[in-house]
C-alpha positions, 0 to 999 in steps of 0.5 A, a space after each residue: 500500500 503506498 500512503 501519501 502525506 502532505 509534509 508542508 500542511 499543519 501548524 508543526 510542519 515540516 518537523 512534526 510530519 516528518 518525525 511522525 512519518 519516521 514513527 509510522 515507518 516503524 509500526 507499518 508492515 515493509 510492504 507499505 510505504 510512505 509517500 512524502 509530497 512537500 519540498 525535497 531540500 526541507 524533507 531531506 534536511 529534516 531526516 538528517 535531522 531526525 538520522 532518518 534513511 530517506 531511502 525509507 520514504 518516497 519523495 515527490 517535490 512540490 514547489 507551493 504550500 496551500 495556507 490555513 486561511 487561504 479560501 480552498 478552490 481558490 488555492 487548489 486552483 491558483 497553486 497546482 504545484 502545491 503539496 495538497 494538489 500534486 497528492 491528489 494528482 497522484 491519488 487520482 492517477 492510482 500512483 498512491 492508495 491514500 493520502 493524508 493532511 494535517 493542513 487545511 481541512 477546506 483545501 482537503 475536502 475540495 481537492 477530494 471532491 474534484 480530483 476522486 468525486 463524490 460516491 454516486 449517490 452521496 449527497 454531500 460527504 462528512 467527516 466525523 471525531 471519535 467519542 471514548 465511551 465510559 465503557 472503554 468503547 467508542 461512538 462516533 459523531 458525524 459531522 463535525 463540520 463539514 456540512 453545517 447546513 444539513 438537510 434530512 435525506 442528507 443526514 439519514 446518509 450521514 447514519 448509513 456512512 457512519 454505520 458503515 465505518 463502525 463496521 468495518 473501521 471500528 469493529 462494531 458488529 451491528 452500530 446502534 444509530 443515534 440522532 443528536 437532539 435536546 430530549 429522547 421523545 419523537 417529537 423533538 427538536 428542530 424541523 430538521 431533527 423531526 424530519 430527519 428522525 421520521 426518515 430514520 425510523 423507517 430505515 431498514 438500511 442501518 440499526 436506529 435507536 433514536 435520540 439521543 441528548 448531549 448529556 448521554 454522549 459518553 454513557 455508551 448509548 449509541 455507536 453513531 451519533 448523528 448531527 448536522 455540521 454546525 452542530 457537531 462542530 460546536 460540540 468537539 470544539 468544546 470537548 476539546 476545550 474542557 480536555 484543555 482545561 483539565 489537563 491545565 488542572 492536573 485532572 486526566 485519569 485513564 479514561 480522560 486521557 482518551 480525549 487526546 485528540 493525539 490518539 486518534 490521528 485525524 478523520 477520514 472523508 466519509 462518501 469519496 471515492 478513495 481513502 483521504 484523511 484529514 488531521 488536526 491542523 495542531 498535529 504533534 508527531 504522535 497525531 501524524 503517526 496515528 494519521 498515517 496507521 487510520 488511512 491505512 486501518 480504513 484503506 484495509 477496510 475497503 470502506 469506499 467500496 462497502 459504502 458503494 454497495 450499501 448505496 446501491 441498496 438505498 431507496 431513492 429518496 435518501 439516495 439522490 
């Protein structure tokens, strides 16, 4: 398996993703083998560093970085020579199985969509952050930002790619999926939230359990927690502020010390036709590490392909 990585993208660029390219080379099987995009002369410079070999890595040299605050398709189009556009040049092509990026999130998610397209019959792709459970388990919460505009059908496909990955990434035989809403009953929340809950009830594609409140999030009631981008996003934001301040204080424990996004890497783009992963833009080489092992874990799994065939089995009301 070759796996793609933006050397240039994340606030600790370059030093950061390179050491955390050298830690995956470690954990990798020999067969697979990292794809480094970013300018040669600094990635050689940071192995020396490192005493890396750079006969470990492969190395494409790209001329142009695409910035945090730089509007997405504008960069993507005005810097074809940037690390992000010539990884998905090669993705594209087939020179590379996965790629991932610690860099702009915006950036990612359109060169995803322009270069491998969306799965037909995906509505709009996600992305999702993983919840530790008090159980020592795991739910996912999906989206996190990617659609803070959501309509129903699109979050009822939201539950399917979310099933689909705690499957087949996660384990999980058969996911429980959960809507986000402020009470348990039916008749709750929103007109989004009723809409999309009447959508879900009747699904026959994935296992609903119905509602679920905020306050519940870690108390092990649901595999796949469905809400809307804006959401979702307001949600990790402040889980991840409250680790911040906990760790400030002295007060992780075993389990607290799950909420470290550092654990889990990134998140891949649920509903593209390929393996694409998307870091946190503060990625310590810890976090670049765990970033490459999940494009890998997911690119195992098959989880575009499997999404393929669950949409094909869709009725047409959620599916176009």
């Amino acid at each position: 398996m070759k796996i793609g990585l933006d050397v240039m993208g994340g606030d600790f660029a370059p030093g950061a993703t390179v050491a955390g390219a050298i830690l995956a080379r470690k954990e990798l099987s020999p067969s697979d083998q990292i794809v480094l995009f970013g300018d040669k002369e600094i990635i050689l410079s940071e192995l020396a560093r490192l005493e890396a070999d750079p006969a470990d890595f492969s190395i494409v040299h790209t001329s142009e970085v695409i910035g945090m605050g730089e509007h997405p398709t504008h960069a993507i189009i005005r810097k074809p020579d940037s690390s992000i556009s010539i990884g998905f040049k090669y993705l594209k092509h087939k020179k590379i199985d996965t790629f991932a990026s610690a860099g702009s999130s915006g950036a990612m998610l359109v060169g995803a969509i322009y270069s491998v397209n969306n799965i037909q019959g995906v509505i709009r792709p996600c992305t999702s952050a993983v919840l530790p459970q008090e159980n020592s388990g795991l739910s996912l919460l999906l989206d996190v930002g990617t659609n803070p505009d959501a309509k129903p059908d699109v979050m009822y496909q939201f539950g399917l790619l979310g099933s689909i990955m705690a499957k087949n990434v996660y384990k999980i035989n058969i996911p429980r999926v959960a809507l986000l809403n402020i009470g348990h009953e039916e008749g709750k929340g929103n007109l989004l939230s009723q809409a999309t809950f009447q959508l879900m009830k009747e699904s026959k594609d994935f296992n609903f359990i119905g509602n679920i409140e905020s306050r519940d999030l870690f108390r092990n009631k649901a595999d796949v927690i469905v809400c809307d981008g804006f959401t979702g996003n307001i949600v990790l934001k402040n889980i991840e502020g409250m680790f911040r301040i906990m760790m400030k204080r002295g007060l992780i424990d075993d389990y607290f010390s799950r909420f470290n996004y550092e654990n889990y890497g990134g998140t891949p783009i649920l509903g593209i036709n390929s393996t694409v992963v998307v870091g946190h833009g503060i990625s310590n080489d810890k976090a670049i590490k765990n970033m490459l092992i999940l494009a890998r874990d997911v690119n195992q799994a098959k989880l575009s392909q499997k999404i393929k065939l669950a949409l094909a089995r869709m009725p047409a009301v959620v599916r176009d």
